[in-house]
SETI-338059 format. One line per 10 residues: number of its first residue (from 1); their letters; for each residue x, y, z of N, C-alpha, C. Coordinates in steps of 0.02 Angstrom, whole numbers, plus 50000, padded with zeros to 5 digits. Layout:
<atoms>
NUM> a> X Y Z X Y Z X Y Z; ...
</atoms>
This chain:
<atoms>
1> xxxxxxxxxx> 49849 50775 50334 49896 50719 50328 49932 50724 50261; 50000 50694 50245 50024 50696 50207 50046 50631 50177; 50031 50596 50114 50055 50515 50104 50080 50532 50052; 50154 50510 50053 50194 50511 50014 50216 50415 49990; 50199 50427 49917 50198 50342 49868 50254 50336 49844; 50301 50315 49870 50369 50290 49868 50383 50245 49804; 50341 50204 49811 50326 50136 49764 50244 50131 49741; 50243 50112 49678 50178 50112 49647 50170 50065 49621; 50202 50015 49599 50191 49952 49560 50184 49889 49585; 50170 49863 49557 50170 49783 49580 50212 49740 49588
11> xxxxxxxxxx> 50213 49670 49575 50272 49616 49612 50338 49641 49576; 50323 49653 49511 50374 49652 49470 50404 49700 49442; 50365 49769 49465 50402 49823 49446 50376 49824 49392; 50378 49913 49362 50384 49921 49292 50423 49966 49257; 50480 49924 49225 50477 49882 49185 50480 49836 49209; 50477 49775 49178 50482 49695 49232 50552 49695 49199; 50595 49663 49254 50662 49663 49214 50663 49611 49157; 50632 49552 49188 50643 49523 49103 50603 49505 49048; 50570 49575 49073 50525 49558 49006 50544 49600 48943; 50503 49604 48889 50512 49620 48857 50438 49642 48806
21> xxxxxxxxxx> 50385 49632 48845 50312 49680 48800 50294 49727 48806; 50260 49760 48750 50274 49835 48747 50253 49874 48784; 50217 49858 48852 50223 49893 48891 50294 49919 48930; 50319 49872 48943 50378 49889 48981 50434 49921 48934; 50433 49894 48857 50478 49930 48809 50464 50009 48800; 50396 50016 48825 50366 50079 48820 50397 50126 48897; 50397 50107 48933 50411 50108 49010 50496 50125 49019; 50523 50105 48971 50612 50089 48970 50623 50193 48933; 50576 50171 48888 50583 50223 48839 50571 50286 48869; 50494 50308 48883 50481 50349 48913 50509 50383 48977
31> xxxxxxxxxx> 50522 50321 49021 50558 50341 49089 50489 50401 49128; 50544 50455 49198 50514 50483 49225 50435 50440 49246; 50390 50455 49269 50332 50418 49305 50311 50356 49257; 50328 50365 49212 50308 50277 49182 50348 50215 49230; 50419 50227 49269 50461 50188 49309 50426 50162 49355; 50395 50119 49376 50372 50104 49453 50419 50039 49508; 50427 50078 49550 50469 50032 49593 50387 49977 49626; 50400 49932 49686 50373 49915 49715 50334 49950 49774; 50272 49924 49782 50227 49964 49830 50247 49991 49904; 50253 50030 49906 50267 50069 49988 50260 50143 49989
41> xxxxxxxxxx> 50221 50177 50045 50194 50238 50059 50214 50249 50134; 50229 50339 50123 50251 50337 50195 50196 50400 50231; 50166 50381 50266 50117 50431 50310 50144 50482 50349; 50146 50536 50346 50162 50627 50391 50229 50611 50399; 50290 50575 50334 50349 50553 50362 50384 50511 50422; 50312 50466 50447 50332 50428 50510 50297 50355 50533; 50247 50344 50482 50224 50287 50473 50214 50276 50388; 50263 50198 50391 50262 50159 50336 50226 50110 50316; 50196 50105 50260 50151 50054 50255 50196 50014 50196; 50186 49959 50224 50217 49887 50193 50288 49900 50179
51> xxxxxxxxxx> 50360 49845 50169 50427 49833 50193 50437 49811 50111; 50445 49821 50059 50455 49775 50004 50527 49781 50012; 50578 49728 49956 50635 49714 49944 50649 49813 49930; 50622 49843 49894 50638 49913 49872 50654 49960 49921; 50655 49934 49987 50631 50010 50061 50715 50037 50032; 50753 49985 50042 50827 50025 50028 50827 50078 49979; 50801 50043 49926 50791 50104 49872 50759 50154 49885; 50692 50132 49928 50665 50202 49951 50701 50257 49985; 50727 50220 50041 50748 50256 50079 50809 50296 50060; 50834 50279 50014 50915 50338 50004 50867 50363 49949
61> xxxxxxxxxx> 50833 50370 49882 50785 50408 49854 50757 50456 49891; 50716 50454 49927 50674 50492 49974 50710 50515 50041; 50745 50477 50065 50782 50510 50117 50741 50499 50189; 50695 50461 50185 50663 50478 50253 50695 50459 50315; 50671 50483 50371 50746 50479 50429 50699 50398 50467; 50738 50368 50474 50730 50321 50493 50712 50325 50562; 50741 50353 50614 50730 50374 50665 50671 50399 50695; 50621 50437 50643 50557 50463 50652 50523 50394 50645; 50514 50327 50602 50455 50304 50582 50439 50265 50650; 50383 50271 50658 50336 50237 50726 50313 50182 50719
71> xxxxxxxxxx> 50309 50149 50667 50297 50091 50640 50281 50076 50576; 50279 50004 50566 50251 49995 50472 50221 49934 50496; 50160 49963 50434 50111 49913 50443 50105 49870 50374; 50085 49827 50370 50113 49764 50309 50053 49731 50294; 50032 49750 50235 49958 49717 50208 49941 49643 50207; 50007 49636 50179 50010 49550 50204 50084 49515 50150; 50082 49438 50173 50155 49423 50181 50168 49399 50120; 50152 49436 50045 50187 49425 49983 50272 49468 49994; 50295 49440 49946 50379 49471 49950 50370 49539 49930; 50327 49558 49878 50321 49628 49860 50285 49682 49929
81> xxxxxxxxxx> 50275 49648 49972 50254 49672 50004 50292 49686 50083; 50308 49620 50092 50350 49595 50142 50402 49568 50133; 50484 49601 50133 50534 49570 50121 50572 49541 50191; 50549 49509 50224 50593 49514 50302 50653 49505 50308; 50707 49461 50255 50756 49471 50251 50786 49537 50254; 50768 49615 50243 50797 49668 50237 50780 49675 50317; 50755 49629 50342 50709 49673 50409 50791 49639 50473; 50835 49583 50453 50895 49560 50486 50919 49634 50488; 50941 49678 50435 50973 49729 50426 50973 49764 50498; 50931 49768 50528 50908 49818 50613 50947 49797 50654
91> xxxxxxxxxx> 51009 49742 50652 51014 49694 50705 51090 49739 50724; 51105 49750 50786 51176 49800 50807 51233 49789 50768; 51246 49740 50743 51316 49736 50718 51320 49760 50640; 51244 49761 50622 51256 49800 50557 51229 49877 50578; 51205 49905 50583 51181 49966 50614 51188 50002 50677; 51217 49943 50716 51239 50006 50807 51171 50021 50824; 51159 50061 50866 51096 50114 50892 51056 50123 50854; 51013 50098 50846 50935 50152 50841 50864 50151 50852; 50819 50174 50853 50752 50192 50863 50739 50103 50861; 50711 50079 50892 50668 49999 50881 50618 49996 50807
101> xxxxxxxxxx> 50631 49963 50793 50560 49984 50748 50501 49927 50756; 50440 49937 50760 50395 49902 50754 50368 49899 50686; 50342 49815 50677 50299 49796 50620 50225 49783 50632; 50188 49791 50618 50108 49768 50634 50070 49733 50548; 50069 49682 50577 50051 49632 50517 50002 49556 50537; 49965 49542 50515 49919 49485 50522 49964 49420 50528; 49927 49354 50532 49953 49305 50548 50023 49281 50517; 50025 49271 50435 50056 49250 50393 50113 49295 50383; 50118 49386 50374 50162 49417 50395 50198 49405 50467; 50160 49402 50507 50194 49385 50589 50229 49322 50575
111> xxxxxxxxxx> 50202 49263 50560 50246 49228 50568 50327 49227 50519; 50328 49259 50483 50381 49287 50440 50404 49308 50455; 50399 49369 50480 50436 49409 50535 50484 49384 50589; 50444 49337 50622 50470 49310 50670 50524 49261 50638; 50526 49249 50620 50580 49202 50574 50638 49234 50577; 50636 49307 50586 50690 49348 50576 50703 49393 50616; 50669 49422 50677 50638 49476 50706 50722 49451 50775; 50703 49375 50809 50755 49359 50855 50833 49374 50842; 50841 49385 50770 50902 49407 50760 50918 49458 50763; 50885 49532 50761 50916 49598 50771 50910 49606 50842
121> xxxxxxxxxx> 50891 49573 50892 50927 49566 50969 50889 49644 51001; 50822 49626 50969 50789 49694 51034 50784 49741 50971; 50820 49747 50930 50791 49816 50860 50739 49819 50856; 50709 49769 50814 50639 49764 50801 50593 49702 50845; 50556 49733 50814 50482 49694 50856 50417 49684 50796; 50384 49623 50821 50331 49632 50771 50257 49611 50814; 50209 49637 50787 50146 49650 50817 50098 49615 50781; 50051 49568 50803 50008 49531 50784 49938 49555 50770; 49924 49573 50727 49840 49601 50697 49770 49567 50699; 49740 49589 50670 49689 49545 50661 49633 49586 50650
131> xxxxxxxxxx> 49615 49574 50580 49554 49599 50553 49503 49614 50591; 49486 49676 50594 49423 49691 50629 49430 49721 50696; 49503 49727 50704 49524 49749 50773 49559 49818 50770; 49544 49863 50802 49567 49924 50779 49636 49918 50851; 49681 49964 50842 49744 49963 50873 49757 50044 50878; 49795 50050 50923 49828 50118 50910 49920 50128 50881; 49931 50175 50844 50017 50180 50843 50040 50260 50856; 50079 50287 50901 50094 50339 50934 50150 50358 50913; 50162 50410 50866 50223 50441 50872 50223 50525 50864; 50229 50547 50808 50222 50633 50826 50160 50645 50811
141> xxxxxxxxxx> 50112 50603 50798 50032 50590 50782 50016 50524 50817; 49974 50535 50849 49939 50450 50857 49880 50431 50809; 49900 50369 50784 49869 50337 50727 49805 50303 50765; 49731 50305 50741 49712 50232 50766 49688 50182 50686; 49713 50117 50681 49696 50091 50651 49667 50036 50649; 49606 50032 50593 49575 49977 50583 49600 49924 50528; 49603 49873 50528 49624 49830 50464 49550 49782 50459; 49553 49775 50403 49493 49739 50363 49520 49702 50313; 49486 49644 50316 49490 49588 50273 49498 49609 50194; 49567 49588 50155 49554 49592 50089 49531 49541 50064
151> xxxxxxxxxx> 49527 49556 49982 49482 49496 49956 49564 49495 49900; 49600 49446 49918 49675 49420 49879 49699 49362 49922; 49746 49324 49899 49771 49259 49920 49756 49253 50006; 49710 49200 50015 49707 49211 50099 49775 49152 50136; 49811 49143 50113 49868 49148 50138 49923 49178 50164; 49903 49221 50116 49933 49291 50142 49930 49341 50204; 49863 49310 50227 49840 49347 50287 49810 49426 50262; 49793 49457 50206 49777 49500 50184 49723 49537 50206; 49759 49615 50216 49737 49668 50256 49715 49727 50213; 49663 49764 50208 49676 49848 50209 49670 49883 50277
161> xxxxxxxxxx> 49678 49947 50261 49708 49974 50326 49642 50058 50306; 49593 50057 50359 49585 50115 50377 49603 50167 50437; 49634 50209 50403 49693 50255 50444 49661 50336 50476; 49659 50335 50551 49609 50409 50550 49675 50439 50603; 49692 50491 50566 49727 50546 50624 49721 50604 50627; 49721 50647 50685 49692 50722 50686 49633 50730 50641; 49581 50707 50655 49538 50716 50627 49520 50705 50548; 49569 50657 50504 49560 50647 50450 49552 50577 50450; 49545 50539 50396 49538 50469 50384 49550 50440 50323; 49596 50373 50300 49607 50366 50254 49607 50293 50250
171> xxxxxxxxxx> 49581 50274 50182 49571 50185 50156 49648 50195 50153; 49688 50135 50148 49736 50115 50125 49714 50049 50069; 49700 50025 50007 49653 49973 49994 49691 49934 49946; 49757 49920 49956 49801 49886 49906 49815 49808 49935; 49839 49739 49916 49814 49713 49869 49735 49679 49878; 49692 49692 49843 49618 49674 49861 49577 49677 49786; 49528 49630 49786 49492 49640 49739 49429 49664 49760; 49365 49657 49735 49299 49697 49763 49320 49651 49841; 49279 49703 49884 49294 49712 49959 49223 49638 49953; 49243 49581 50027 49207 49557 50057 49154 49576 50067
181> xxxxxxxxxx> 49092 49565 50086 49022 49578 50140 49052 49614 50216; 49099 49565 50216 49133 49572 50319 49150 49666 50317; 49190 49656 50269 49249 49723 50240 49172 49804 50243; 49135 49776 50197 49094 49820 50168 49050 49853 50236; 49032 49795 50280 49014 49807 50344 49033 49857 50372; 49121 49837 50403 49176 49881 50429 49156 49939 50372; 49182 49940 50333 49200 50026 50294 49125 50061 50313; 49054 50047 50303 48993 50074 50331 49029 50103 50424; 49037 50073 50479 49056 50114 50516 49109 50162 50531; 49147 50153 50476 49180 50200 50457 49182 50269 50452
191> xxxxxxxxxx> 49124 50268 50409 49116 50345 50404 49127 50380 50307; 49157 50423 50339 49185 50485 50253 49255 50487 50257; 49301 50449 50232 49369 50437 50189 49398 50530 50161; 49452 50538 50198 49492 50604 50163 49516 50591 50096; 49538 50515 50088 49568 50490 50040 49546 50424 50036; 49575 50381 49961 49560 50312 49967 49603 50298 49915; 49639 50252 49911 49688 50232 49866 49684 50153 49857; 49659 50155 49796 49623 50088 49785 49666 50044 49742; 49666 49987 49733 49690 49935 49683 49714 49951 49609; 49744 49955 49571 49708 49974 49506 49749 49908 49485
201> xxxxxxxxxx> 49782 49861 49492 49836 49807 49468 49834 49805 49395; 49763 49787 49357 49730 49760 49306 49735 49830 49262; 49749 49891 49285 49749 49933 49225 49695 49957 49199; 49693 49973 49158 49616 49945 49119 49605 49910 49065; 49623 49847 49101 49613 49781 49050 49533 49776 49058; 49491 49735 49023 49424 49727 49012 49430 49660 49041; 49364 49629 49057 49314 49574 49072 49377 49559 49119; 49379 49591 49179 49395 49585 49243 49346 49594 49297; 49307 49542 49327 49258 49529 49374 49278 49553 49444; 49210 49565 49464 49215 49561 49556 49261 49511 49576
211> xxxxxxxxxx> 49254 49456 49551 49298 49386 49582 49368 49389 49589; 49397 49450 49537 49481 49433 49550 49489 49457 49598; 49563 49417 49641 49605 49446 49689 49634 49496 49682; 49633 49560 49625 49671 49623 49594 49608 49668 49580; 49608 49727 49560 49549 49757 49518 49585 49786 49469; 49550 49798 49406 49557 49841 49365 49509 49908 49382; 49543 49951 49327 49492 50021 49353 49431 50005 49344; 49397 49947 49305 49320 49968 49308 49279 49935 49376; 49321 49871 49403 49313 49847 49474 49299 49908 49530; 49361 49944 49523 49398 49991 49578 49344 50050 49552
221> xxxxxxxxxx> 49318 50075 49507 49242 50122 49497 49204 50073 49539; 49189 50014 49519 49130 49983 49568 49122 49985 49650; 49201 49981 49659 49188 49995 49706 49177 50060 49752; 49200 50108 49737 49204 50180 49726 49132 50196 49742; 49098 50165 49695 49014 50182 49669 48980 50155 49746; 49001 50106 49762 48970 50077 49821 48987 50114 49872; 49048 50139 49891 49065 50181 49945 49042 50265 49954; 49020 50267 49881 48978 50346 49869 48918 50326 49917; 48892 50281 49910 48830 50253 49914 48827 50228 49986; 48852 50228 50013 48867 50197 50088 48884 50271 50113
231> xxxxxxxxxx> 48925 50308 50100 48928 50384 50147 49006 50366 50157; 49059 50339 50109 49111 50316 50132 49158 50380 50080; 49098 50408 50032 49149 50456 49978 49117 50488 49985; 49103 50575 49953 49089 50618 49936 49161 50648 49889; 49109 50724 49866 49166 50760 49807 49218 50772 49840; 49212 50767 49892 49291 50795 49934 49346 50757 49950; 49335 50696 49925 49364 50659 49961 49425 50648 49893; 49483 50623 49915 49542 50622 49865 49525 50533 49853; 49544 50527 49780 49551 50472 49736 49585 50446 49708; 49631 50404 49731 49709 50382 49700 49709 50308 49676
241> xxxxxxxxxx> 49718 50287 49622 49739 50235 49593 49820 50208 49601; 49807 50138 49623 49874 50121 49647 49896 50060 49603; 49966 50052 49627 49984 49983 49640 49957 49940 49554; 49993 49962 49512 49993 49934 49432 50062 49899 49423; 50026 49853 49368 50068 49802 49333 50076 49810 49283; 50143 49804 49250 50153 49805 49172 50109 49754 49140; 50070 49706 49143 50029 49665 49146 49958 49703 49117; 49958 49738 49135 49899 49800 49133 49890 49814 49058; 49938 49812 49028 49961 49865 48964 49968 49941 48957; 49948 49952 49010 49952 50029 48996 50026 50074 49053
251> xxxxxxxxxx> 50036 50125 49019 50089 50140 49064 50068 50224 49111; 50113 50255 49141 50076 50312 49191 50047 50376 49126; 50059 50363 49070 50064 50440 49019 49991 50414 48987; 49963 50343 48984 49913 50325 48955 49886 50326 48999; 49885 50280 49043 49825 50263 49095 49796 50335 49147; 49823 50397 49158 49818 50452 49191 49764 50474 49127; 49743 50453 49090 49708 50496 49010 49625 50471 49038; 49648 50383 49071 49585 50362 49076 49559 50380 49155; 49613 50408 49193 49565 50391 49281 49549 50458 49283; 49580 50524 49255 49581 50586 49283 49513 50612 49232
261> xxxxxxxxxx> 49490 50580 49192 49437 50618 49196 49368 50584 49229; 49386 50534 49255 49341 50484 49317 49344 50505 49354; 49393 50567 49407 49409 50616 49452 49450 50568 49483; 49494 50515 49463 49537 50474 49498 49605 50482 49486; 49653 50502 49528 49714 50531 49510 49766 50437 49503; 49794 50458 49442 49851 50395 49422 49932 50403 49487; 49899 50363 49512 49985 50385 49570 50051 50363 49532; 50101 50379 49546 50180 50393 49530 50235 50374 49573; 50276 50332 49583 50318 50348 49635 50353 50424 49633; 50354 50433 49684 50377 50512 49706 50305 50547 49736
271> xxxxx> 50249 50542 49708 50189 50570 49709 50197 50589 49787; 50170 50659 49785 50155 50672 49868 50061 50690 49889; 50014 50671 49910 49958 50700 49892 49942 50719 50000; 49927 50788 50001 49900 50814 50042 49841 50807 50053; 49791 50801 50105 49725 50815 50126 49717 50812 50211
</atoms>
C-alpha cells in the first residue's frame, strides 16, 4: 500500500496565520517541511481520508485525479476535518460530469453532509458509519474497513479507521487521545498493523495525560507500548507521527530529533511512506 500525507497539521495550520509565537515565526522562516497544511491522506491514490477546507490545495499540489478516488472517509465532523461546504463544489453546474463521489462518516459528519450532499443533484452521496462496524469500499483495491471509537470531542462523532487491503493493514489514529477500553478491544482483534499513524497534536509538550482529547508523543509511546503488547506492533511495522500543532512548540526540523530515534517517523506534507 501506498499513503501519501497531503496535510499534516492541525485546525490551524502551521504557521497559524495569526499568530505570531515562535513556533510559527520559526515555521515562516524555515519553510520546506516545517509548513503544514491541514490533515488529509490519500491511500494507493484512490481513497481519501478526511475533506478539510485544504483538499483544493491538495488537490492542484498533488494532482490526484479525481476520477480514481472511491471514496473518503471522515474521522469526524470538526471543520479541519470536514469542510462540506467544498463538498457543494460536485454539483453539475460547477463541474459537468464526473465519477460520484462517496463520503463515509459517523453520525455528526453525516448529518453535515447532508446539509449539503441534496445540492450536487446525484454527484455525491454520503454513507452512514458506525463504530464497530466494519464496511467494505471497492475501487482498483477493495478496502475493508473498521472504524473505532476515538477518545476526542464526542460530538463530533469521532472515528479511527483500521484499513486492511491485499493483505496489509493499517491504523489510521488521528484525532484521538489514549484509545477507549471499547477501541482497545477492537484493535486486539485486529491483529499486526503494516503501519500506524498516531496523534502527535501536543508535540512534545510535558504533563499531557491519558485524559486529553489530543496526545503528545509521550501519550502516543503509551500507546504504542500497549499495542506492542497486545500483538498490534512488532519491528516491522511502520510508525508515523501525525497531525501537529504549532501549539506544540516544536516544529518538523526539531521534533523529527525527538521521534526518529523512538523509531517513529515525524510526517510532512508531501511525505509518501510505502509498506
Amino acid at each position: 500500500m501506498k499513503l501519501l500525507y497531503m496535510g499534516t497539521g492541525a485546525a490551524e495550520g502551521v504557521p497559524s496565520m495569526f499568530c505570531k509565537c515562535d513556533n510559527c515565526k520559526r515555521a515562516r522562516l524555515l519553510g520546506g517541511r516545517n509548513i503544514r497544511s491541514r490533515s488529509q491522506a490519500l491511500l494507493n491514490d484512490e481513497l481519501l481520508i478526511d475533506f478539510p477546507a485544504d483538499t483544493y490545495w491538495h488537490f492542484t499540489k498533488y494532482n490526484f485525479d479525481c476520477e480514481k478516488i472511491c471514496g473518503c472517509l471522515i474521522t469526524h465532523s470538526h471543520r479541519d476535518h470536514l469542510y462540506p461546504g467544498e463538498v457543494e463544489m460536485a454539483k453539475p453546474s460547477l463541474s459537468h460530469e464526473h465519477r460520484i463521489w462517496d463520503f463515509y462518516a459517523a453520525q455528526s459528519g453525516y448529518d453535515n453532509l447532508m446539509t449539503i450532499i441534496p445540492h450536487t443533484k446525484g454527484n455525491a452521496r454520503a454513507h452512514l458509519i458506525e463504530a464497530g462496524k466494519r464496511f467494505e469500499i471497492k475501487g482498483e483495491h477493495t478496502y475493508s474497513v473498521l472504524p473505532m471509537k476515538a477518545n476526542h470531542d464526542p460530538d463530533s462523532c469521532p472515528v479511527i479507521y483500521s484499513i486492511e487491503c491485499d493483505g496489509k493493514r493499517m491504523l489510521y489514529a488521528h484525532d484521538s487521545g489514549y484509545f477507549g477500553e471499547e477501541t482497545w478491544q477492537l484493535l486486539k482483534g485486529e491483529g499486526r498493523f503494516d503501519l500506524v499513524s498516531i496523534d502527535c497534536t501536543h508535540n512534545n509538550l510535558p504533563n499531557r495525560d491519558n485524559d486529553s482529547r489530543h496526545m503528545s508523543f509521550n501519550v502516543a509511546m503509551n500507546v504504542l507500548k500497549r499495542m506492542r503488547e497486545q500483538g498490534n506492533v512488532d519491528d516491522k511495522t511502520v510508525l508515523v507521527a501525525n497531525h501537529f500543532s504549532h501549539n506544540g512548540g516544536e516544529c518538523y526540523d526539531t521534533m523529527r530529533l525527538i521521534t526518529e530515534p523512538k523509531g517513529v517517523i515525524t510526517s510532512y506534507d508531501g511525505m509518501i511512506v510505502e509498506f
